[in-house]
N, C-alpha and C positions, 0 to 999 in steps of 0.2 A: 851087346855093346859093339858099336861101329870101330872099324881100327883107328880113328883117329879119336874116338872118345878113348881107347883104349891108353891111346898116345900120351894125349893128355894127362890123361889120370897119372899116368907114367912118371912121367916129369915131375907134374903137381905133389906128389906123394913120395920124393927119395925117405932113404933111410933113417935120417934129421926125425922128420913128424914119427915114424913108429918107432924111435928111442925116446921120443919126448914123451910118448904114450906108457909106455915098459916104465918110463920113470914116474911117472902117476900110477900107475898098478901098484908100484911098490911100495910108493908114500901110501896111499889105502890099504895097503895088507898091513903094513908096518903098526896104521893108525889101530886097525882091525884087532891087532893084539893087546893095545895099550888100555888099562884098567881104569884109564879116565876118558870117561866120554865128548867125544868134541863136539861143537855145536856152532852153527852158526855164531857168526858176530852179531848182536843185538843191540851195541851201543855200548858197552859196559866197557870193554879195552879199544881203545884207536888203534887200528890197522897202518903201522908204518908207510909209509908214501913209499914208492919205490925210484930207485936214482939211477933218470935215466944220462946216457952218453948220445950225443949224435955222433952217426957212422957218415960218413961222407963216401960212399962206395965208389971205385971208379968207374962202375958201370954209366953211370951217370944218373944217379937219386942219393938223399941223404934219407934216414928215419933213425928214428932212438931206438937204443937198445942199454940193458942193463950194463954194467960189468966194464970189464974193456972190449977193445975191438975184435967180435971174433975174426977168425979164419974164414975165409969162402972156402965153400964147396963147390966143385965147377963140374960137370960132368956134359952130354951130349948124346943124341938120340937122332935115328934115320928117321924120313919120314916118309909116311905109306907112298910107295912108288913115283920115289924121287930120289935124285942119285944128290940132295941138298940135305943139311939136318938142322937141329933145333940145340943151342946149347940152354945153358940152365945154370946157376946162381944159386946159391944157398947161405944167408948165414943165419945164426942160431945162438938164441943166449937163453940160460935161465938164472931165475932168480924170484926166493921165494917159494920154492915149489909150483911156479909156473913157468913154462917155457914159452919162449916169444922165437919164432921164425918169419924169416920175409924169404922170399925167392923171386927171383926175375926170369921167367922163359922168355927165349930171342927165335921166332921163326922167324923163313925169309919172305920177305915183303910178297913176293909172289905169290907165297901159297897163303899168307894170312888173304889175301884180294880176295880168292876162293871159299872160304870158310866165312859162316856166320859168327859175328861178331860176340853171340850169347853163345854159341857154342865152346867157343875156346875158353870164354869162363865158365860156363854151367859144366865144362868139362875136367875142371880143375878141385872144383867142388863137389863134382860127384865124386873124383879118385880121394880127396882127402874123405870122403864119408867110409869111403868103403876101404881105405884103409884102417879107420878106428870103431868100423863096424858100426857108426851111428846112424840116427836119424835127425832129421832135418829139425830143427823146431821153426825156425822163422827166418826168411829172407826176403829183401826188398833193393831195388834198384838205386842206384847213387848213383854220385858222378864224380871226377877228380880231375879239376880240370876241365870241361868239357869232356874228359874222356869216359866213356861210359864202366860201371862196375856195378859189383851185388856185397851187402851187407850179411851177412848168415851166422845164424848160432846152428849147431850140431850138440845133441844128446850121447854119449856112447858108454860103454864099459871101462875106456879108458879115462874118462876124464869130461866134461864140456870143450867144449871148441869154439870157438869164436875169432870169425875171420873177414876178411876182405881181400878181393879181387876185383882188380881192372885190367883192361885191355887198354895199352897205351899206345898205338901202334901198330907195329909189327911184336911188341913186347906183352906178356902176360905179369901180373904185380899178382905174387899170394903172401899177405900178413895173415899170421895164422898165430892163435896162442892156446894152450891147453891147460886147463886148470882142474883142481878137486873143487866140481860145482857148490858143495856144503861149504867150502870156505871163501871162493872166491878170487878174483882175481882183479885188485884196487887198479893196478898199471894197464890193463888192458884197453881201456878205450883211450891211452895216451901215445901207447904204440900203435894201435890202430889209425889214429887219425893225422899222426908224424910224416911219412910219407910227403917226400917232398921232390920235385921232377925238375933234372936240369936240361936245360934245353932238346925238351922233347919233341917229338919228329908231329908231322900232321898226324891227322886220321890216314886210313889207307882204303884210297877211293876203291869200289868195288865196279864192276862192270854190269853187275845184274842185282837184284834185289837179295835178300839175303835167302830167303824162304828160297830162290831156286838154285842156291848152292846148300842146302840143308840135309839131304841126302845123304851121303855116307856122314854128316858129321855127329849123328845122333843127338838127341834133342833130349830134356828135362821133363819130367813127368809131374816133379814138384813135390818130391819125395827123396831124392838124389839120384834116383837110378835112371840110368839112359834107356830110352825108348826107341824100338829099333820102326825105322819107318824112314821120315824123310821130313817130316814138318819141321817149321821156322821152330827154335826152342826159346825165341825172345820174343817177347810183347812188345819191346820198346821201339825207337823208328830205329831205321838203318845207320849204325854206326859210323860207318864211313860215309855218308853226305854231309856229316860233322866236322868245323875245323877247328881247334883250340882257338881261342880266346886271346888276341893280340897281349 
């Protein structure tokens, strides 16, 4: 893995997602002892709706979350041979026995210009796989806003996963929620699709095509794991010849 896949992953993956993980291990051991077998819902009991809150972040985006408001997590990261860094955002609620997280990573404009545009998501999503050890089951391209992003479910030991990420910017967006796949998770395509953007910046024009900034950024294999080499790791067109939508 390239140090700026490395990076990525970095940021993508703080501490939030492997406690939300350890907290699904535990509900499954816990379930693992229990002399009444659980099972799928079938129709028989209705699955509570779950109650969500809008967070109006002052980052500048709103999206729902259960509970009250939590706490940000803020932390920050150098970036590969640059005396600039990357901060990062976190917050995190659960409820239900699923955990919901959103994080916002801010690089600086300059170095997002240099970077392909799949890469800094496919690189958020490779860190959260290989934080919870999974495997990929399905991912496909969206958009938010004009802004381009990828839809993904992940299989792992700890739990399903099921997330989204775009590149808004200069800013990276990961909704992320982890559930016990055998039961499910009713609120997650409501958190998912929440996400809402206050007056967000253009695209961020690039000077060359994206495939010939690809290089160190490591590239998607379509499995999660980074491929060391140099190829474009997005099928899509160039994200920065893209301007939001008046």
């Amino acid at each position: 893995m390239s140090p700026l896949s490395r990076l990525v992953a970095s940021l993508a993956t703080i501490s939030l997602i492997a406690a939300a993980c350890a907290g699904q291990q535990k509900m499954e051991q816990k379930e693992a002892t229990s002399t009444i077998e659980e099972v799928p819902n079938e129709g028989g009991e209705e699955i509570p709706a779950v109650a969500f809150n809008i967070l109006d972040a002052p980052e500048g985006f709103s999206v729902k979350l259960p509970g009250p408001p939590p706490q940000a997590q803020r932390s920050e990261a150098a970036l590969p041979k640059r005396t600039d860094k990357a901060t990062l955002v976190t917050y995190a609620a659960n409820e239900g026995g699923v955990s919901y997280i959103v994080n916002a990573v801010d690089y600086p404009e300059a170095f997002v210009a240099t970077v392909p545009a799949e890469a800094l998501i496919n690189g958020g999503i490779q860190g959260i796989a290989g934080q919870v050890q999974g495997e990929l089951k399905s991912s496909e391209d969206i958009t938010l806003e004009g802004y381009p992003g990828k839809a993904y479910v992940l299989a792992s030991p700890s739990g399903e996963v099921k997330g989204r990420s775009y590149l808004v910017g200069p800013r990276v967006y990961n909704l992320i929620t982890v559930y016990n796949a055998g039961i499910g998770a009713p609120g997650a395509d409501e958190f998912l699709d929440s996400l809402k953007l206050v007056n967000p910046p253009p695209q961020i024009e690039r000077a060359s095509a994206d495939a010939d900034a690809g290089t160190d950024a490591g590239t998607a294999d379509g499995t999660g794991a980074a491929v060391e080499g140099g190829e474009d790791a997005g099928t899509a067109p160039d994200a920065g010849a893209r301007r939001r939508a008046k």
